[in-house]
Every structure is written in C-alpha cells, then in structure tokens.
C-alpha positions in Angstrom: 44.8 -45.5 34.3 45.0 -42.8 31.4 41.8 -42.4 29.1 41.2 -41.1 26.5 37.9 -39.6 25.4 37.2 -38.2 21.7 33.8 -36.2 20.9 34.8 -34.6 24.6 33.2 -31.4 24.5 29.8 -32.2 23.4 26.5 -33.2 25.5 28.0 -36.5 26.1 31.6 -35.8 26.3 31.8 -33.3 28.7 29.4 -35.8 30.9 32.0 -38.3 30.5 35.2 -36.6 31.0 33.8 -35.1 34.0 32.8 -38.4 35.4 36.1 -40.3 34.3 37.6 -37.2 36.1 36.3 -38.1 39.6 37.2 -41.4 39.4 39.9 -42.2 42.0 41.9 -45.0 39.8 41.3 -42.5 36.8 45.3 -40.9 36.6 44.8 -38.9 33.7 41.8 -37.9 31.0 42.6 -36.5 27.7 39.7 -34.8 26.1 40.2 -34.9 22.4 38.0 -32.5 20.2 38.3 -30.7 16.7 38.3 -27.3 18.8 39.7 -26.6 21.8 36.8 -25.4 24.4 37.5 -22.8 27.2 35.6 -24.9 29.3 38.4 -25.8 32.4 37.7 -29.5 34.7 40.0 -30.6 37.2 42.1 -33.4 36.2 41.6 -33.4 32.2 43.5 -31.9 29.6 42.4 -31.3 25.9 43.5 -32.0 22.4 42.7 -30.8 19.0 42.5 -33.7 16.6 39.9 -34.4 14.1 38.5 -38.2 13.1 38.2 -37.5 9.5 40.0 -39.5 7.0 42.9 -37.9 5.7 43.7 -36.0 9.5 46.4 -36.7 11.2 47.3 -40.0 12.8 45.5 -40.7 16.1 48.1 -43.3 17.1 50.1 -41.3 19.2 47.2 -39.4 21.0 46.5 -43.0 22.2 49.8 -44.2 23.2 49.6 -44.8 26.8 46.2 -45.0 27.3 44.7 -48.0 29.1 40.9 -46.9 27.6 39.8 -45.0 24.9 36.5 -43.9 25.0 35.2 -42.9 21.5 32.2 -40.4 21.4 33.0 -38.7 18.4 30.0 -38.1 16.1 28.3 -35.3 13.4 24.7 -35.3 13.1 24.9 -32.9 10.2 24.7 -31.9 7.2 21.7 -34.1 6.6 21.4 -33.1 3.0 25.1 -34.5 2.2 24.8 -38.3 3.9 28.2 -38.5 2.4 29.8 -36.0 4.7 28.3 -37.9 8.0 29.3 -41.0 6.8 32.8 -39.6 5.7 33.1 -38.3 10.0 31.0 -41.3 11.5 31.9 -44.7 10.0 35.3 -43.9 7.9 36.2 -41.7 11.1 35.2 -44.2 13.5 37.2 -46.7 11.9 40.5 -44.9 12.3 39.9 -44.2 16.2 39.0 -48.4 15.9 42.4 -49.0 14.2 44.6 -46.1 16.0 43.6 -48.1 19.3 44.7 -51.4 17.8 48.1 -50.2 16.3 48.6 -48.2 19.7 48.1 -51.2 22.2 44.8 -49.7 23.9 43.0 -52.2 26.1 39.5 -51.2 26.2 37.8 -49.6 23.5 34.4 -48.2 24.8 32.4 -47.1 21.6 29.2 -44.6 21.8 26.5 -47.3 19.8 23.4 -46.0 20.2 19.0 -47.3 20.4 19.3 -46.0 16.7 21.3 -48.9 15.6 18.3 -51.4 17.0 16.6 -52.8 14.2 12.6 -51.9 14.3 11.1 -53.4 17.7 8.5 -56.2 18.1 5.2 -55.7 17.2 3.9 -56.2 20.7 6.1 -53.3 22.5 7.8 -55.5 24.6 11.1 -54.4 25.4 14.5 -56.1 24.0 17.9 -56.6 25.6 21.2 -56.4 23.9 20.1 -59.7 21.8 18.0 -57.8 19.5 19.4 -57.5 16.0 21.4 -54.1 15.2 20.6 -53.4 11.6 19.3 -50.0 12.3 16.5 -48.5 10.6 17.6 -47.7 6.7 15.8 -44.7 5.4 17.8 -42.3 8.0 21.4 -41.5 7.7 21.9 -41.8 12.0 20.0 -45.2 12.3 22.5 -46.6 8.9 25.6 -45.2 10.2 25.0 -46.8 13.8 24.2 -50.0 12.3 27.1 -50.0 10.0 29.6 -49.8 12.9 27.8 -52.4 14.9 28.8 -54.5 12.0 32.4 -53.5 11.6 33.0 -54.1 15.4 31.9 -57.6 15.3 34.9 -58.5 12.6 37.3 -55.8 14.8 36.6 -57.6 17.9 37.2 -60.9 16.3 40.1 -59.7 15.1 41.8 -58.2 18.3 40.4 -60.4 20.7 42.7 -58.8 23.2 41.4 -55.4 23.0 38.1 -55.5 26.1 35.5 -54.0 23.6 32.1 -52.3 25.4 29.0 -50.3 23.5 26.9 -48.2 24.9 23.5 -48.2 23.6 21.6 -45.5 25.2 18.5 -43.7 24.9 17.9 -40.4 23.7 20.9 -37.8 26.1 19.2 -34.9 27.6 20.6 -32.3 30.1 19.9 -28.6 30.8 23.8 -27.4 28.9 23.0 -29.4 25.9 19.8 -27.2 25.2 21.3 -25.1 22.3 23.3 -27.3 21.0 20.5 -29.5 20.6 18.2 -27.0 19.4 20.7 -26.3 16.4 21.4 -29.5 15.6 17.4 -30.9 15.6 15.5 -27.8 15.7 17.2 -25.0 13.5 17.1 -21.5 13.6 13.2 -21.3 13.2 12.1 -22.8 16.1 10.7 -20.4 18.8 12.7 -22.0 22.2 11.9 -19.0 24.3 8.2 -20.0 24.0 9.4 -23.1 24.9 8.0 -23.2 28.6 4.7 -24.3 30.6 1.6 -22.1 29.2 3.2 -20.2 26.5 3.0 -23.3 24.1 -0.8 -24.2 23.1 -0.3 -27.6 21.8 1.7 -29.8 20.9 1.2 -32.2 17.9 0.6 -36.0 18.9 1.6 -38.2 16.0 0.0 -42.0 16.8 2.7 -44.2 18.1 5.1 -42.2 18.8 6.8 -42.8 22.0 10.5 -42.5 23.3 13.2 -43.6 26.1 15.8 -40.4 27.8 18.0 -40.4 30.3 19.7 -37.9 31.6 23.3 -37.6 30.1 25.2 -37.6 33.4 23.7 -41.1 34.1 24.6 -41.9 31.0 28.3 -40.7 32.2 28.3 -42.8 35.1 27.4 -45.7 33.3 30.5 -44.9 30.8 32.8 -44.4 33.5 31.9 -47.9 34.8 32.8 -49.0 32.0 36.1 -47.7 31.8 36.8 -48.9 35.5 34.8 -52.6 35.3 36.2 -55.9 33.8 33.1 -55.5 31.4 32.5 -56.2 27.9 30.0 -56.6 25.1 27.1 -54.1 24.6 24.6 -52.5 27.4 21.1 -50.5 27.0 21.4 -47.3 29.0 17.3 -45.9 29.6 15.4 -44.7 32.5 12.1 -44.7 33.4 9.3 -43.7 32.2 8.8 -44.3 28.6 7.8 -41.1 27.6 5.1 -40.0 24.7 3.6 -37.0 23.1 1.0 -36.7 26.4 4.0 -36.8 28.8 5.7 -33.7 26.9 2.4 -31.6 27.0 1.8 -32.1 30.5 5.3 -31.0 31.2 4.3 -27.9 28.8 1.2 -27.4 30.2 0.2 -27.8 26.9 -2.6 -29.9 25.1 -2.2 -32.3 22.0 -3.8 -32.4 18.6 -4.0 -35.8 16.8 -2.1 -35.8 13.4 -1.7 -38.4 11.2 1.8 -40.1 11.3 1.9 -39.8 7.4 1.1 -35.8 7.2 3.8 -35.2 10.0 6.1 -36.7 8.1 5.1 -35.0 5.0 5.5 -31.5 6.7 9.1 -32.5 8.0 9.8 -33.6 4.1 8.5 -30.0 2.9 10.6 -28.1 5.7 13.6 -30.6 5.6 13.6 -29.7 1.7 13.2 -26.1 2.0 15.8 -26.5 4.5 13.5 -24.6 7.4 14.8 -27.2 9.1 17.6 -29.8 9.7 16.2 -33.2 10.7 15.4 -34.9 7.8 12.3 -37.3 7.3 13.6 -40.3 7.6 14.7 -40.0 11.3 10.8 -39.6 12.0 10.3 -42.8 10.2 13.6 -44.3 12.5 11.8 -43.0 15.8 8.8 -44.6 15.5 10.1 -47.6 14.7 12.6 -48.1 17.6 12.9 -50.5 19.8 11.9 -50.3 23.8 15.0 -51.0 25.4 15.3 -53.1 28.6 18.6 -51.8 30.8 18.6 -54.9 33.1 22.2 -55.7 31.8 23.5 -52.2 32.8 22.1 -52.8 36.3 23.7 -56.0 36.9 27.2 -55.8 35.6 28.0 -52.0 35.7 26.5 -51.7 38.9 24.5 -48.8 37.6 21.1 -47.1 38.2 20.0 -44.3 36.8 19.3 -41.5 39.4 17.0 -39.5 37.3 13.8 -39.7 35.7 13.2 -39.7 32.2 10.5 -37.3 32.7 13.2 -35.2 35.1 16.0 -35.5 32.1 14.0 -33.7 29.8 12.4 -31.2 32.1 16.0 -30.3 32.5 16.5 -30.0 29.0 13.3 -27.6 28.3 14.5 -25.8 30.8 17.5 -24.8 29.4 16.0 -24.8 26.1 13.6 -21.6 27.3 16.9 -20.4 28.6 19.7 -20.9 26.0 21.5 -22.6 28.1 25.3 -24.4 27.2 28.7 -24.6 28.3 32.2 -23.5 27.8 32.8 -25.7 25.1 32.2 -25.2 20.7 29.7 -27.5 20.4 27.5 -26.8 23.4 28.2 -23.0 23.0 24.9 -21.1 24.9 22.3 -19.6 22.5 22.8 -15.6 21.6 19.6 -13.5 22.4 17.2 -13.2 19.7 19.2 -16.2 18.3 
C-alpha cells in the first residue's frame, strides 16, 4: 500500500513516516512538506507542496495512494487567526477534497484533545462520545473543532472513503525540543536553564493539569491506523496525568501558587508585547480540557503506549536543555546562544 503523509517533517510527521516506513505491507511513503528536509529514512521519499488555498492541486500527489495521512498544521502567527485559519481549516479542506477527487480510501486526519469541548465538572475522563466543539477563545481549540464539524458532512458525503481521527494528547519527544520551544516558548525563554536544580520554581496555576504521550507512540498508533480495517475517532494518552507538581519534581524544582487569573494576565501582557507567542486564550483552552480515556485505541488498534507520560516529557526537557532537533525545517536543532 502507498501512503501518503502531509505535515511529514514536523514532531509528528517524521514519527509517522518512520513508523509507516517499517511497516511490512507499507510499499511506499511519500512525505509531503512545504520544504524539503535533508533528513534521509529508508523507504520514504519527499515532496514539496503546500496546503494553502490558491497552491497547487494536491490531486495528483494523491493518486495512487491507498491512505493519506494528513498532519499538516501551523500554530502560528497567533496575532493574525486569519493566517492559521487560512493553512488549517481552508488548507485542510483541500487535502479532504484532493483525496476524494483522487479515489483515496482512508483518510486518517490529525484531530486533536483541543477540539474536546470543556470536560465534566467531576474530572472524570471521556471517550470519543464527548462533544467536539473545542474551546472558543483560542484560535487551536476553534480550528480543531471547526474540522471535526466539516468531517462529519465529508464523511456522509463519501461514505466510501474509511475516515479515522486521531485525538491525542499533548506530542512530546527529545527532537521536537526546539521546534517546540519556538513555537510555545519564543526567543526569551532561558532552555539551557531548563534542567534539574538550575530552575528554582516553577509557577503552579490551580487546576491546571495535562495528558502527553510520547510522539512515537503516538506514531504507532497512526500507523495502525493506516494498516487496520478501523474507522471513526480514537484518544491517544498515556499515563499519568501530569500537573504543575509532576513537572517540578522532574526539575528538581519547587512551586509557587498563583492565581489562575494573574497567570493569564501576564501571558496577555507578554502575548501583547509579543515577548512571547502563545496567546491567552490557549491557557484558558488548557485548563478547560477534557481527561481523555484511550480505552478505544487499546481495543481496536491493538495499541499501548510504551512510555510514560512522565518519561515523554523528561525526554523532551532533555532536549530542550540541549537544543536538540532533526534534519528536517521545522524541527531544525537550536543555534547556541539561540
């Protein structure tokens, strides 16, 4: 079977491709990115092609393929929510209609816990019932959502096209460091401090609390995907939830208490300064997300996840103290002093 994978040199993406790439009744994997990386894996080839509107036809990058895998995403600018929606939704809706018009069987899209619509008051956590209508102060949590929606008509629609989202937790490994740290962090943030006992403390804002799993589990579960007679929409998370408490102890670091309400003003201040990119109201979307319950995953995908949440993002500060990345534009390893 030939795949195709778009968003293929990112944290995700190149988890996927190498993981599709392994895969014994994989044939070929096409990795299709807006730059070409140097980054070389047995058994897939690259593409440049771009999702935006107005790019060239994705049709015939598709033609062949029994499964498109569609990764594709750009978490910024946050200050223009027209240019992400432009690239995330109008561009998601071409790879949607390029595997229609090009006869693709299986359409696995990359959904995500942000498009989970704030969780029950009593923690508990939800399967793949609980409504999608994301959070709508935060550009990532709306633009989920939004595609949640348009996939429901699509589906009903092309009833023969096998349609699969993934819904995972927060994606951590040690290459996506820097390219996380631009993205979320910016330029101001000290990552080579980043390290148990050089960090004091770290701020603990009440409630919050977060799911991760490590992005090659996340990988496997994709490629099962691919490979298994599956369809409809699975949670991807390992264990244990993790909170502000769980990230000190990994830093060796202690927490001070600060109102959820004067966090979010700081962000605001910095956000509008731009000091930094993450804008407020993804604070406001993380504390309100759901706990997701993966039970689906196991049973149908065959899939467990082999490490730790705790472990996943150990990994992740440690290449954050590094600057560790990859071979590819996106994951591109931080410069010293940098």
């Amino acid at each position: 079977m030939r795949v195709v994978v778009t968003g293929a040199t990112g944290n995700a993406g190149t988890g996927v491709v190498r993981a599709l790439a392994a895969d014994r009744t994989v044939t070929d994997v096409l990795g299709i990115a807006r730059r070409l990386p140097d980054l070389r894996i047995p058994g897939v080839r690259w593409a440049a092609a771009d999702i935006d509107p107005g790019r060239e036809d994705l049709t015939g990058l598709f033609a062949g393929a029994g499964a498109v895998v569609h990764l594709a995403w750009k978490f910024q600018p946050t200050h223009d929510p027209v240019a992400t929606w432009r690239t995330n939704v109008l561009g998601s809706i071409r790879v949607f209609e390029a595997c229609a018009r090009a006869g693709v069987r299986t359409l696995v899209h990359a959904s995500s816990v942000g498009a989970y619509s704030p969780g029950p008051a009593d923690g508990r956590p939800v399967d793949e019932s609980w409504p999608t209508h994301g959070w709508p102060g935060a550009a990532y949590t709306r633009e989920k959502a939004y595609l949640e929606r348009y996939l429901d008509g699509f589906q009903l629609a092309h009833p023969d096209i096998r349609l699969v989202r993934m819904r995972p937790a927060f994606l951590f490994k040690e290459e996506s460091a820097s390219e996380q740290r631009r993205i979320f962090g910016g330029p101001l943030l000290p990552w080579r401090l980043i390290r148990p006992g050089l960090l004091p403390a770290l701020p603990a804002v009440p409630g919050l609390r977060f799911q991760a799993l490590h992005t090659d589990d996340a990988a496997r579960a994709y490629r099962a995907a691919v490979v298994r007679p599956v369809h409809g929409p699975f949670n991807l998370v390992a264990d244990p939830v993790l909170d502000t408490a769980a990230l000190a102890a990994l830093l060796h670091a202690r927490t001070v208490p600060i109102p959820a309400g004067a966090a979010r003003a700081a962000l605001a201040a910095a956000w509008r300064m731009h000091l930094v990119p993450v804008a407020p109201g993804l604070l406001d979307a993380v504390l309100r997300l759901p706990l997701l319950d993966a039970g689906r995953a196991r049973e149908q995908l065959g899939w467990e996840p082999s490490t730790t949440a705790t472990e996943a993002v150990a990994a992740f500060l440690e290449g954050l103290r590094r600057g560790a990345g990859a071979d590819t534009p996106p994951l591109a390893p931080a410069r010293a002093g940098a």
